[in-house]
N, C-alpha and C positions, 0 to 999 in steps of 0.2 A: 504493500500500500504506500509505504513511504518512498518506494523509486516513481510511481507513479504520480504521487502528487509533485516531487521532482520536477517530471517530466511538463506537467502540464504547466508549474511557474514557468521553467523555459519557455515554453509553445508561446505562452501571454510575451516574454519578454522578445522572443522571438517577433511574433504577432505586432511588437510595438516596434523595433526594429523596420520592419516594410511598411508601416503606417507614418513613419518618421521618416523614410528615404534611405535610412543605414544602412539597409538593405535592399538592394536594387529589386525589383520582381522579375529582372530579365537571371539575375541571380539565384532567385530565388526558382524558377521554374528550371535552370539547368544542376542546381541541385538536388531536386526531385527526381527529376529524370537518370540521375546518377546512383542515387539510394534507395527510389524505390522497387527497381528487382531485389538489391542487398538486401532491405527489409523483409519483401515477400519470401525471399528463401529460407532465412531466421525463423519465421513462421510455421514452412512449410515443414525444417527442418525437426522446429522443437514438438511439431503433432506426429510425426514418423516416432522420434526417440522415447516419448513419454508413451507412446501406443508399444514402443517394441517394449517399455520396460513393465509395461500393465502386461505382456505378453511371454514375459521370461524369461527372455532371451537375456539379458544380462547377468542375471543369479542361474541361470543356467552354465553361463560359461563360467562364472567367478568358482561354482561349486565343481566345475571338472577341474580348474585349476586346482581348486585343494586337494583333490584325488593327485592331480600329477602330482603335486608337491611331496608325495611321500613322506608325510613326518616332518620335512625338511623345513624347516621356515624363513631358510635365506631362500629356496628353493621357491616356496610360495609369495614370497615377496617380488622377488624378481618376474615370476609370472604375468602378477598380479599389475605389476609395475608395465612390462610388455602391453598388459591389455589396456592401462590409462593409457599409453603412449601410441595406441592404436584408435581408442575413441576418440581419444583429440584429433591425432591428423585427419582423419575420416569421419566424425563427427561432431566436432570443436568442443572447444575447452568447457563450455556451459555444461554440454552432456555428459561429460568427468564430472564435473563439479557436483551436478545436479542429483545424477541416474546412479552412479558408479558409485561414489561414497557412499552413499547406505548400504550399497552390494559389498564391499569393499568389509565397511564396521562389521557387519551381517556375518562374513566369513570368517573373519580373524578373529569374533568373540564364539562360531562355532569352533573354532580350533582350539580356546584357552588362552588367545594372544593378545599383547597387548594394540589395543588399537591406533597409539599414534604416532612409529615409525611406518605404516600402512597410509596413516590418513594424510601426514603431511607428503609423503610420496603421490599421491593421486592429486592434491592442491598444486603441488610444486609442477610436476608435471603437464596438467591443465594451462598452466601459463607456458612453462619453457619448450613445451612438447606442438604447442599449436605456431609452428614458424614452417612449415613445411608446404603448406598446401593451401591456397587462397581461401577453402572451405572451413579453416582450422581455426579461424579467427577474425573475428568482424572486421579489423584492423588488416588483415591479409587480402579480404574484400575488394576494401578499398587503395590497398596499395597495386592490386593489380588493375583497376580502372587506372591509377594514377600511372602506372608502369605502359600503357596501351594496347589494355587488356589479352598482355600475355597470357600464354597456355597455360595450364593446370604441371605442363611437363613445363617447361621454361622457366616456371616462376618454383620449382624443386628445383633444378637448377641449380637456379640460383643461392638458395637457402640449404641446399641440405647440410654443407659443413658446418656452418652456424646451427643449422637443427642438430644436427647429431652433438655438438660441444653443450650446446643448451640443456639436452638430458642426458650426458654421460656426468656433470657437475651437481647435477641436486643429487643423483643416485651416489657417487661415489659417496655425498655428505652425510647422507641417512645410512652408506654402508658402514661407515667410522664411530655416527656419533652414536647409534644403535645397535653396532656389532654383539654386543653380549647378545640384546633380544632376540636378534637374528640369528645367533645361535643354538636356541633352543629347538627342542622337539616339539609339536604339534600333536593329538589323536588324531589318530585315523579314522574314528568311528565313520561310519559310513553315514552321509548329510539326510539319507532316507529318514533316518531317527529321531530328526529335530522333528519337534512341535511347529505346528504352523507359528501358535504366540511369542516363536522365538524369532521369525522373520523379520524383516524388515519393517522400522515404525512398528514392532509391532502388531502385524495385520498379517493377514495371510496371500496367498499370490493365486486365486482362484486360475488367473488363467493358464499357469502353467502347465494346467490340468489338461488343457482344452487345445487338444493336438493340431486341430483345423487351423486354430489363431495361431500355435507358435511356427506350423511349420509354413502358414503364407506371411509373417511375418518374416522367417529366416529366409525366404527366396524374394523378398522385397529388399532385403537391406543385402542382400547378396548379389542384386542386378543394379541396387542403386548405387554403389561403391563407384565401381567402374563406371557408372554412368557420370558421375561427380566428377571425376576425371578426366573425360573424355573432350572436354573439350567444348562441350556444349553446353551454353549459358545455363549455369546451374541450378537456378532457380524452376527451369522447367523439368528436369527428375526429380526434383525433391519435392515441387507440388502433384507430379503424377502418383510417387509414391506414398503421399498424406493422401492422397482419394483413395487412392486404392486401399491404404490398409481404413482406413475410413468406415471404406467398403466393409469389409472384413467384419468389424468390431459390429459395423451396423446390424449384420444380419445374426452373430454369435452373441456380443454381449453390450445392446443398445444403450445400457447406462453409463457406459465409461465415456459415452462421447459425448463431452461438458462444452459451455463454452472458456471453461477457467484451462481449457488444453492450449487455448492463444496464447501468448504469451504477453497479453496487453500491459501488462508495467513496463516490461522491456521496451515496448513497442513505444511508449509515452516519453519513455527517458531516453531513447537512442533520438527520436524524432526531435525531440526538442533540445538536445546536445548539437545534432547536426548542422540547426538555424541556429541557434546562438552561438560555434563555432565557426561558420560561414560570415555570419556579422563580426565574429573578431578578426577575423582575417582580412573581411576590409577595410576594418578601424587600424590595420598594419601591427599587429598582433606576433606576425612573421618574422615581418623586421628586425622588431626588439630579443625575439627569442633568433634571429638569425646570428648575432653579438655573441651569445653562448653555445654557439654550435656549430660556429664555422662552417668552412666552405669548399675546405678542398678532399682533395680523394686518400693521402694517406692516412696510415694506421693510425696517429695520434686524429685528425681530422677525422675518422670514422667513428672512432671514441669519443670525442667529443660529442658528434651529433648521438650516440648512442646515451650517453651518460644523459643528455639531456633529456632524451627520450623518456630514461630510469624515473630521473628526479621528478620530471613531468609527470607522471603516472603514479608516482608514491605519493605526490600532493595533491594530485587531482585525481585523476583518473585515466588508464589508458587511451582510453576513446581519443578524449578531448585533450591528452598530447599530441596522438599521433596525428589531429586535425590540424592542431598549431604550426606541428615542426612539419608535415608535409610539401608545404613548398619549398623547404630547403634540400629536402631531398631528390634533387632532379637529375641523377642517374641511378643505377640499377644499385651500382655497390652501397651508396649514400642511404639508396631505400632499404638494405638489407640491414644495412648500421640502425637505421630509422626502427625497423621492427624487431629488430633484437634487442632495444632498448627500452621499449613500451610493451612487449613481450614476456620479453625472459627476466626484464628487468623487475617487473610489477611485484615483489615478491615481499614486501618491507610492511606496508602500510594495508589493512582489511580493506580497503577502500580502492586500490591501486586497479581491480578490478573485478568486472561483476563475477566473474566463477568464483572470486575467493568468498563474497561476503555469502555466497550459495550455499558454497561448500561451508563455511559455519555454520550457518543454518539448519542443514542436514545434522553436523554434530549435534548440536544443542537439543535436537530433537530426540538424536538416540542416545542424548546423555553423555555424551563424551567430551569432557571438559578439556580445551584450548585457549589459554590466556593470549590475549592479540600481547601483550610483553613479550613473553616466551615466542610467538611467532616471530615478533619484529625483528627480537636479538638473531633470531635462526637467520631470519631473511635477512639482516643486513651482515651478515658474515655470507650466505651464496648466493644473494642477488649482483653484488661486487664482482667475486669470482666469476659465475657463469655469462657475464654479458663480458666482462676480458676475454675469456675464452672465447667465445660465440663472433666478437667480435676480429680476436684474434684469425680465427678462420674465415671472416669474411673477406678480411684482407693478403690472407695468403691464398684464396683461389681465384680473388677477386683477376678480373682480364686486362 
């Protein structure tokens, strides 16, 4: 409720912006046109994930994971770890955030483990893990509009060495500073023998039951991967696939489809972040942040624009750094500096970005106590590290 009411101050300040002139309408209509497929995919995206996770598919796989792990619990972690860093690049970092962490808590308390070298590995990852794929992050969205709407394959490319530093850095940290826990043994018991009361929230997962919903769900999200990819403005698989599994739930189980599956806060606070960063940027907003982020292509000049990216997004918010510093970024390497910064950097401040303040949320609900202190100290000891590193490799593949 509170990102929405957010959103809607903006819209008003926004709203008084083009009523005043601050913002042009001829601005204003080619920013529209620029954001609103990105919004519609956000959409289309978060009705697919919250349908596949009403559908089992994610405590489906979290719990074979715990089978592979045998016992092992460096073994289940790194699985575990694997599969956040596969929901991000393929289903961005909110659906880590959102879906995955209760899957996540859910496993590691059916195994006897403790839950937050697991939890902060799914949060960290969320952020550092969504650099790879323009799908993987609102902020990757629009870096490839900005880029001229390079390929799905182009714009990996570009990213992947910086992706891969981005999540070899939190992993190594959580292997160090939690190596005893990861030490331990795990039960084996077999996941048949939980109680449903011991699920998720909570509640139990009716539909896991219901073989029709998970098995056209797992060939929906198995044709819409690759279609994500492909090449093709991605908004239109990822609305085919909300109809169709739509479809599905409509005919099997008609009360899961709410209108609360939109994601209308998102929806009120990205919109109105959008205008009232397009209004600072004609009030020259760039300019001034251009002074701390310099201009040119090498490694210290990459860091810089990177660092500023960081700081930008620990005090405000990802989004509305990457809006700022976006026209400073006008080549490829600068834009990779740019999103490795607001990125992988976001790791310090609850605030830095929406998966994180998500992902608390989910804790708090299944009781799993995370002092944002305790976070901050964590993330400003690998938020530092991982955007040096990330950075470090955008400039030694850079061309």
């Amino acid at each position: 409720m509170r990102l929405a009411i957010i959103g809607v101050v903006l819209l008003v300040a926004g709203a008084v912006a083009v009523a005043t002139g601050t913002l042009p309408l001829s601005d204003l209509s080619a920013l529209i046109d620029r954001v609103a497929p990105i919004l519609l995919f956000v959409v289309a995206m978060t009705v697919v994930t919250e349908l596949a996770s009403e559908a089992g598919v994610f405590l489906w796989t979290a719990r074979r994971l715990r089978r592979q792990g045998r016992g092992h619990t460096v073994l289940l972690w790194l699985f575990l770890a694997v599969f956040a860093t596969l929901s991000t690049i393929f289903l961005s970092l909110d659906t880590t955030a959102v879906l995955l962490t209760p899957v996540v808590v859910s496993v590691t308390r059916q195994a006897g483990l403790p839950p937050l070298p697991f939890a902060l590995t799914t949060v960290w990852l969320a952020n550092t893990a969504s650099l790879l794929l323009p799908i993987s992050n609102l902020t990757n969205l629009l870096a490839q509009h900005s880029l001229g709407g390079i390929s799905p394959a182009g714009f990996a490319a570009l990213l992947w060495a910086p992706s891969v530093a981005a999540i070899v850095v939190p992993l190594v940290f959580v292997g160090v500073v939690f190596r005893r826990d990861l030490r331990k043994r795990y039960s084996r018991i077999p996941v048949g023998r939980v109680r449903p009361d011991q699920e998720i929230g909570g509640g139990s997962t009716p539909a896991e039951t219901d073989r029709v919903i998970f098995g056209a769900t797992a060939l929906v999200l198995a044709l819409l991967l690759p279609a994500l990819v492909s090449g093709v403005p991605v908004w239109i698989p990822a609305v085919v696939a909300a109809v169709v599994l739509a479809g599905v739930f409509a005919l099997r189980r008609p009360r899961v489809l709410k209108v609360s599956l939109v994601p209308w806060s998102v929806l009120l606070f990205a919109s109105g972040l959008f205008v009232v960063m397009e209004t600072a940027r004609q009030l020259g907003a760039p300019v001034l942040l251009g002074q701390l982020a310099g201009q040119g292509q090498g490694a210290s000049d990459l860091l810089r624009l990177a660092a500023t990216g960081a700081v930008g997004s620990n005090l405000l918010n990802n989004l509305p750094a990457y809006l700022l510093a976006e026209p400073l970024a006008q080549t490829p390497q600068r834009m990779a500096a740019l999103l490795v910064g607001v990125n992988a950097g976001s790791l310090i401040t609850p605030w830095a970005s929406l998966a994180t303040l998500l992902w608390h949320d989910r804790l708090v609900r299944m009781n799993v106590l995370i002092t944002w202190k305790g976070y901050a100290i964590f993330g400003l000891i690998v938020a530092p590290l991982t955007v040096l590193a990330a950075v470090a490799a955008v400039a030694a593949t850079g061309q």
